[in-house]
C-alpha positions as CSV (number, residue, x, y, z in Angstrom):
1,X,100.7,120.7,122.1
2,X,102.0,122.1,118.7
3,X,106.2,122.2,120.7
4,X,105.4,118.4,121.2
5,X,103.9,117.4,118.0
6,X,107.3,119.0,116.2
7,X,109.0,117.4,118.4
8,X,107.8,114.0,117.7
9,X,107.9,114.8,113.8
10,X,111.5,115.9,114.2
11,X,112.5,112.5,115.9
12,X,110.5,110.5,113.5
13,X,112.4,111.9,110.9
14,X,115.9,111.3,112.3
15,X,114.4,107.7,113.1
16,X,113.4,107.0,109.8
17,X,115.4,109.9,107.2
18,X,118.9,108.9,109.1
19,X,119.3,112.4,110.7
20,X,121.8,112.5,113.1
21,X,120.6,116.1,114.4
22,X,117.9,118.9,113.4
23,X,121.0,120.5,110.9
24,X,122.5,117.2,109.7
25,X,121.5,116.0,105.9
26,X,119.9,112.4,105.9
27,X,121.6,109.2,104.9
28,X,118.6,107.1,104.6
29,X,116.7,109.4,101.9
30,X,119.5,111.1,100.8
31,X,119.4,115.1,98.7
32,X,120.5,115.4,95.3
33,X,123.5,117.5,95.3
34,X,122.1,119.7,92.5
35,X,118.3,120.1,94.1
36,X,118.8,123.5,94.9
37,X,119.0,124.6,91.4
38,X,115.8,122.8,90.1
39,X,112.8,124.2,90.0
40,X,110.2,124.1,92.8
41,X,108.0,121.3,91.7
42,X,110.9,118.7,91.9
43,X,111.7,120.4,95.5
44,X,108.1,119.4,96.6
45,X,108.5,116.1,94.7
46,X,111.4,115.5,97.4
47,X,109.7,116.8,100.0
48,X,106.4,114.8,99.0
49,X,108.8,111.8,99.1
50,X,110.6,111.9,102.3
51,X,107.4,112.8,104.0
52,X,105.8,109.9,102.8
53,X,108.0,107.6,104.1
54,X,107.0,109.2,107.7
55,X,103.9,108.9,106.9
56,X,103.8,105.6,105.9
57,X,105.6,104.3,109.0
58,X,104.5,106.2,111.8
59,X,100.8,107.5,111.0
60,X,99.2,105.2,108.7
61,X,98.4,101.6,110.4
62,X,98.0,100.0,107.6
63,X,96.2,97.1,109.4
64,X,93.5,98.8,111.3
65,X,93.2,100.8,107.9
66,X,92.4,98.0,106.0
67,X,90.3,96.2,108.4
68,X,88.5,99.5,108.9
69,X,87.9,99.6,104.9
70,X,86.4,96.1,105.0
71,X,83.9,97.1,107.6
72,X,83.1,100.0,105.9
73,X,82.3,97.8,102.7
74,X,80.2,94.9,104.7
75,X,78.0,97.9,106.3
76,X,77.4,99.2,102.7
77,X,76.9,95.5,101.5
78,X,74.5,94.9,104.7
79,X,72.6,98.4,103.7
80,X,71.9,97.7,100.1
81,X,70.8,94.5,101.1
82,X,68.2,95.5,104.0
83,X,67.1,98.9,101.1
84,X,66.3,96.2,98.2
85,X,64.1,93.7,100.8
86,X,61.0,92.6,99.4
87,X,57.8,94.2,101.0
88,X,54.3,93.6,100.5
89,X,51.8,95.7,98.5
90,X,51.0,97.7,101.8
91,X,54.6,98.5,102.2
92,X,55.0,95.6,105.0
93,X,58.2,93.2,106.0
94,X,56.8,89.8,105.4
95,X,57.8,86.5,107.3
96,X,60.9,84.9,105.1
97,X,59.7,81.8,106.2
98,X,58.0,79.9,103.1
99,X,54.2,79.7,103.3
100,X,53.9,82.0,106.3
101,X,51.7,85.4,105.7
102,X,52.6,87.1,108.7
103,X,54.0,90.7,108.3
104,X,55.5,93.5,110.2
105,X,56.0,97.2,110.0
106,X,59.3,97.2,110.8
107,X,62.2,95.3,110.1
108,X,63.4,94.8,113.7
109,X,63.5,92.4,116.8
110,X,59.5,91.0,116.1
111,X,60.3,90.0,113.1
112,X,63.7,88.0,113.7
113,X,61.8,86.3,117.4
114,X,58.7,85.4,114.7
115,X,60.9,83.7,112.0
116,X,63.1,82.0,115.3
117,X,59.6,80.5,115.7
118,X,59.9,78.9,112.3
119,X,63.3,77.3,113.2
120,X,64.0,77.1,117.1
121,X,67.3,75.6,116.5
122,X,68.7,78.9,114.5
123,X,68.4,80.6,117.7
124,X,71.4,79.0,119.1
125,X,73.3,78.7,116.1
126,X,76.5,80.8,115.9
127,X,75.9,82.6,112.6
128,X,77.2,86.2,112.4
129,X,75.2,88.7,110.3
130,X,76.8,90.5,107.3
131,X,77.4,93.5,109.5
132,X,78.7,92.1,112.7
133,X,82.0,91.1,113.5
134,X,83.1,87.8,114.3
135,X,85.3,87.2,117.2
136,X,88.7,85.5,115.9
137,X,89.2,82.1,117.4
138,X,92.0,82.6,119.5
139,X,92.7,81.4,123.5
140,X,92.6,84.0,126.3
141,X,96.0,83.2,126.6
142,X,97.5,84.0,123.3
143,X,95.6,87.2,123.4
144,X,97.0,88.1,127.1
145,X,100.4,87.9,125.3
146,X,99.8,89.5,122.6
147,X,98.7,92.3,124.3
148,X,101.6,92.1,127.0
149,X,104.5,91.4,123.8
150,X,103.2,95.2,122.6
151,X,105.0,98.3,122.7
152,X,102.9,101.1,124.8
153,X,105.4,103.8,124.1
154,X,105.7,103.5,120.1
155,X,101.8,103.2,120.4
156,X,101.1,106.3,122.4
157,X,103.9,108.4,120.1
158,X,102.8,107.0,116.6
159,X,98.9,108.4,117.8
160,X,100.0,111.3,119.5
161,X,102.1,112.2,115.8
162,X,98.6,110.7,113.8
163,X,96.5,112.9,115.9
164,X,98.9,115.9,116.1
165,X,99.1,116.4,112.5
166,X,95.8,115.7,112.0
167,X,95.2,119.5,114.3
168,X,97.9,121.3,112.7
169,X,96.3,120.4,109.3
170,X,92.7,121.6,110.8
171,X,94.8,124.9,112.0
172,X,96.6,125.2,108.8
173,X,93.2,125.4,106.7
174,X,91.9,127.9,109.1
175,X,94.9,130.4,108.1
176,X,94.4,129.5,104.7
177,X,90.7,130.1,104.4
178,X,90.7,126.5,102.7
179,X,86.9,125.6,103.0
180,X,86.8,122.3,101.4
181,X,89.5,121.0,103.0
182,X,87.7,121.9,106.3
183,X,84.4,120.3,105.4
184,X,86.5,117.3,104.7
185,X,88.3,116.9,108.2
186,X,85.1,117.7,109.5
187,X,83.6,114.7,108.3
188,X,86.9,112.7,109.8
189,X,86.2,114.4,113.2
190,X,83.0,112.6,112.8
191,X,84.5,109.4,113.2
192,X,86.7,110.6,116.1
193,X,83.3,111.6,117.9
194,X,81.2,108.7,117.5
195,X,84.1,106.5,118.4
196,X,84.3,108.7,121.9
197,X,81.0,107.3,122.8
198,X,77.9,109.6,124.4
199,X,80.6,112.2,125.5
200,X,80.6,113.7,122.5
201,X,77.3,112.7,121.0
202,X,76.8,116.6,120.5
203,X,79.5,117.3,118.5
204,X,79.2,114.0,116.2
205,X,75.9,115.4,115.2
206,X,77.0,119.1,114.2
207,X,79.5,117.7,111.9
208,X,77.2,115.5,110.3
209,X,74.5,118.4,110.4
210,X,77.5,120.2,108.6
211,X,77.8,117.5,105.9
212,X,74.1,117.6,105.5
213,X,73.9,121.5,104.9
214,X,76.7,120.9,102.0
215,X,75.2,117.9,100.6
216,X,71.3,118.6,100.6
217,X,69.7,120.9,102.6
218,X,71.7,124.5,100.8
219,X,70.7,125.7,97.9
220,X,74.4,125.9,95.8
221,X,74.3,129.6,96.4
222,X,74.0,129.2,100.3
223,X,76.1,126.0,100.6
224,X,79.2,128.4,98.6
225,X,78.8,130.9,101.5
226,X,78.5,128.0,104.1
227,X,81.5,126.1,102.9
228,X,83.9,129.3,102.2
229,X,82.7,131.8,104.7
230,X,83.9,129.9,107.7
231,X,87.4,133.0,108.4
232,X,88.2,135.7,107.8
233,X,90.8,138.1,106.6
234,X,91.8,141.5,108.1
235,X,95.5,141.9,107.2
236,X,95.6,140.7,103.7
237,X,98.5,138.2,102.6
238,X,98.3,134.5,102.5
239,X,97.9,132.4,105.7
240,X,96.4,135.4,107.9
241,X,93.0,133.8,107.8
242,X,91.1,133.9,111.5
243,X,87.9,132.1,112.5
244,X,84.7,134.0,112.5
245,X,84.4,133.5,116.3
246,X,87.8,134.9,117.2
247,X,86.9,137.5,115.1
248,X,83.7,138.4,117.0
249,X,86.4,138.7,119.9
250,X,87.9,141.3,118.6
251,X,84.5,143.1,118.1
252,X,83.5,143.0,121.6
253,X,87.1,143.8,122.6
254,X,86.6,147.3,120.8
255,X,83.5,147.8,121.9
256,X,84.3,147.6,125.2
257,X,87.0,149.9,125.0
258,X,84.4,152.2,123.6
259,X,81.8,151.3,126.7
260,X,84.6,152.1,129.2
261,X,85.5,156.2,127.3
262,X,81.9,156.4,127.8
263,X,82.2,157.2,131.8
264,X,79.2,159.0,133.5
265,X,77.9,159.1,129.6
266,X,77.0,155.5,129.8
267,X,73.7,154.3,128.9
268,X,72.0,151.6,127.0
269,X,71.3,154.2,124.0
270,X,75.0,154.7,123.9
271,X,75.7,150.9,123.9
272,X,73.5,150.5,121.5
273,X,74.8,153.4,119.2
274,X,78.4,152.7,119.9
275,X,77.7,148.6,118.7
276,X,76.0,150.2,115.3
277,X,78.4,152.4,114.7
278,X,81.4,149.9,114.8
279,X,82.5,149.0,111.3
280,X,82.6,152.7,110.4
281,X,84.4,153.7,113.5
282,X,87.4,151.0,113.0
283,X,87.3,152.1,109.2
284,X,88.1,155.4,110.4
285,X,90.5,155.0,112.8
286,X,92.5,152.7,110.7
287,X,92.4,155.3,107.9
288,X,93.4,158.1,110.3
289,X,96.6,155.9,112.0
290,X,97.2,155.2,107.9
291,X,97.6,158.3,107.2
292,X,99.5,159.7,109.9
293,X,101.8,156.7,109.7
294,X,100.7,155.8,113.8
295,X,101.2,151.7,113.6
296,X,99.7,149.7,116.0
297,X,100.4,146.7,117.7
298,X,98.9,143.4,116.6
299,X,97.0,142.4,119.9
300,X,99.1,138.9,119.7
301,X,100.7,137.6,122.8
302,X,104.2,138.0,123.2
303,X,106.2,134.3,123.3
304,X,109.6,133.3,124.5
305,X,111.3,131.3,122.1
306,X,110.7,127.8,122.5
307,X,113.7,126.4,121.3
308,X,115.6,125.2,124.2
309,X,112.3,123.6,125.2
310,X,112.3,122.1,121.6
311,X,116.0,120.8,121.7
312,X,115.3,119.0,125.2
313,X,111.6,117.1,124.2
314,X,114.0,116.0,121.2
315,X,116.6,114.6,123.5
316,X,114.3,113.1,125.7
317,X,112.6,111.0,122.9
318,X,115.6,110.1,121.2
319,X,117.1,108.7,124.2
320,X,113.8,107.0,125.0
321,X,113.6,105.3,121.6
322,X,109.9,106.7,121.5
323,X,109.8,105.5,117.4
324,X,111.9,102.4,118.1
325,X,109.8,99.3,118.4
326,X,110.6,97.4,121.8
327,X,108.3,94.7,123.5
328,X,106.9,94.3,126.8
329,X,107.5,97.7,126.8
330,X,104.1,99.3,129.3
331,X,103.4,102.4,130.6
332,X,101.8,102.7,134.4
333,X,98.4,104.0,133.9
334,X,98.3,103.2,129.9
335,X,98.8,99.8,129.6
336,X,98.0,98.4,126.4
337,X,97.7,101.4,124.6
338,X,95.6,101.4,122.0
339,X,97.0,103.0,118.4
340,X,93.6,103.1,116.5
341,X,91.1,105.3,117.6
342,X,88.5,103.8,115.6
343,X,89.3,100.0,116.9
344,X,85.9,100.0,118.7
345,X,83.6,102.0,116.2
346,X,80.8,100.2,115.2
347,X,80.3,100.9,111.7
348,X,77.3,99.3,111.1
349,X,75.7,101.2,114.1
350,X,77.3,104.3,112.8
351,X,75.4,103.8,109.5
352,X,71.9,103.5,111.2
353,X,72.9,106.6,113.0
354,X,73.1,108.4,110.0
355,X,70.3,106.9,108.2
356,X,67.8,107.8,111.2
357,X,68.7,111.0,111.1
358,X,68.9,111.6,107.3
359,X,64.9,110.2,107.6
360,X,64.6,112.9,110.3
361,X,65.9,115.4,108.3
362,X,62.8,114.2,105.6
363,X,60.2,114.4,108.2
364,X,61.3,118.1,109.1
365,X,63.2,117.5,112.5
366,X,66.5,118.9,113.2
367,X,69.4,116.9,112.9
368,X,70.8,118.3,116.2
């Protein structure tokens, strides 16, 4: 996964930068001759620079953005206005219709089929709500071709480089023990969840169970520990950070080494007294092997390089075109590939998703 996201980056850069090859200089975004004696801030300016021209060309769909943006603002819009209804002194929905002193308890389906009563004609009307979408006026036709004129393999590479950077950024915190930044793609893997439908139902909710520890339910000392506590660090260094969980690995890996010197000796006692006894065990072991200068290997699995395999994914996609727009272009079994993940995310369902369970969370049930 991580040989073929580099790839595609590399080839998006030669598409877009004017490389000719992974050690040629670019034409298109060209480097000043005297950048390698400036100082590191205008290094990362340049960097900053060329990589946001990928970004902006390949990862960012600046359509599907901005229509996601605008539903994002009518849900908000359609929220406020259902929070600031008027209800009656008990607390009730009342009829809207003029004169009529019917109420409800809810705000739902009784009370729209009672005020259809009122005006049996609005029932057939086409009126969209504030949070629905309205279907664009265009002929089955037109839409057939638009879909057919489209370009399956620049759709499929631009999301497979979106959602390929998107991990190596989630990886990347993880090394760097960056908490916020992990709370914050969390809440983006929300969106990637919900829009997956009830398959990953489960894993929408513990991110926004995540967001509503941070937000709410922590006191500031606890949510500190919950937002930075997330890795760990045994070697020291920058970018040597592991999650807690592969960590935890590496605890039952030693006790089971300690388990297995047991022998005949073995009993649940001993278990017991070899798992208690584990921090101070490692602690001495590692001061003994310090001391006597024994190293020890890292427990990482060995690798051959990758960087024929690189060199060939790069040829391949260069000679496909993969960042090259070209219509009518399909693939077999992805035709009309779809570049936005979020294209059928319903925001104003995903907004009474999280409302319900934000009143759950006030009545005392679990979010999850």
């Amino acid at each position: 996964m991580v040989l073929v996201v580099k790839s595609r980056v590399i080839v998006a850069a030669m598409e877009e930068l004017g490389f000719a090859g992974k050690s040629s200089q670019p034409t298109k975004c060209p480097i000043p001759e005297n950048l390698m004696n400036q100082s590191k801030i205008a290094k990362l300016q340049f960097l900053h620079k060329a990589a946001s021209l990928l970004v902006d060309k390949f990862v960012l769909d600046h359509h599907s953005l901005n229509s996601l943006l605008d539903e994002i603002l009518t849900a908000q819009q359609t929220q406020d206005v259902n929070d600031n209804q008027p209800l009656t002194v008990d607390g009730r929905f009342p009829c809207r219709f003029p004169g009529c002193q019917r109420s409800f308890k809810f705000d739902g389906a009784s009370r729209r089929k009672h005020e259809q009563t009122h005006h049996p004609s609005s029932a057939t009307e086409n009126v969209d709500s504030p949070g629905s979408r309205s279907a664009p006026e265009v002929s089955a036709s037109s839409e057939d071709s638009s879909k057919t004129k489209g370009d399956d393999v620049y759709s499929y590479n631009c999301a497979l480089l979106t959602d390929g950077l998107f991990f190596l950024n989630f990886l990347d915190a993880i090394s760097e023990g960056d908490g916020h930044r992990l709370m914050r793609q969390y809440k983006y893997m929300l969106l990637y969840c919900r829009s997956d439908g009830q398959h990953s139902t489960k894993y929408a909710l513990e991110c926004l169970f995540q967001s509503f520890c941070v937000t709410s339910l922590l006191s500031p000392r606890d949510c500190e520990r919950f937002v930075w506590n997330r890795t760990v660090n045994n070697r020291g260094g920058r970018g040597n950070n592991i999650p807690h969980d592969l960590e935890v690995e590496h605890s039952n890996r030693f006790n089971k080494e300690g388990i297995k010197n047991a022998g005949p000796n073995l009993s649940e006692k001993a278990v017991q007294r070899i798992s208690n006894s584990e921090s101070g065990t490692r602690s001495m072991l590692d001061g003994v092997d310090g001391s006597i200068g024994r190293s020890r290997g890292s427990g990482q699995h060995t690798s051959s390089s990758t960087e024929k395999d690189l060199d060939e994914l790069i040829k391949r996609a260069v000679q496909t075109g993969v960042f090259t727009r070209k219509p009518f272009r399909q693939y077999d079994h992805f035709k009309n590939f779809e570049r936005d993940p979020f294209k059928d995310l319903d925001l104003s369902a995903l907004y009474s998703w999280i409302n319900q369970h934000k009143r759950n969370i006030c009545r005392g049930n679990k979010a999850r």
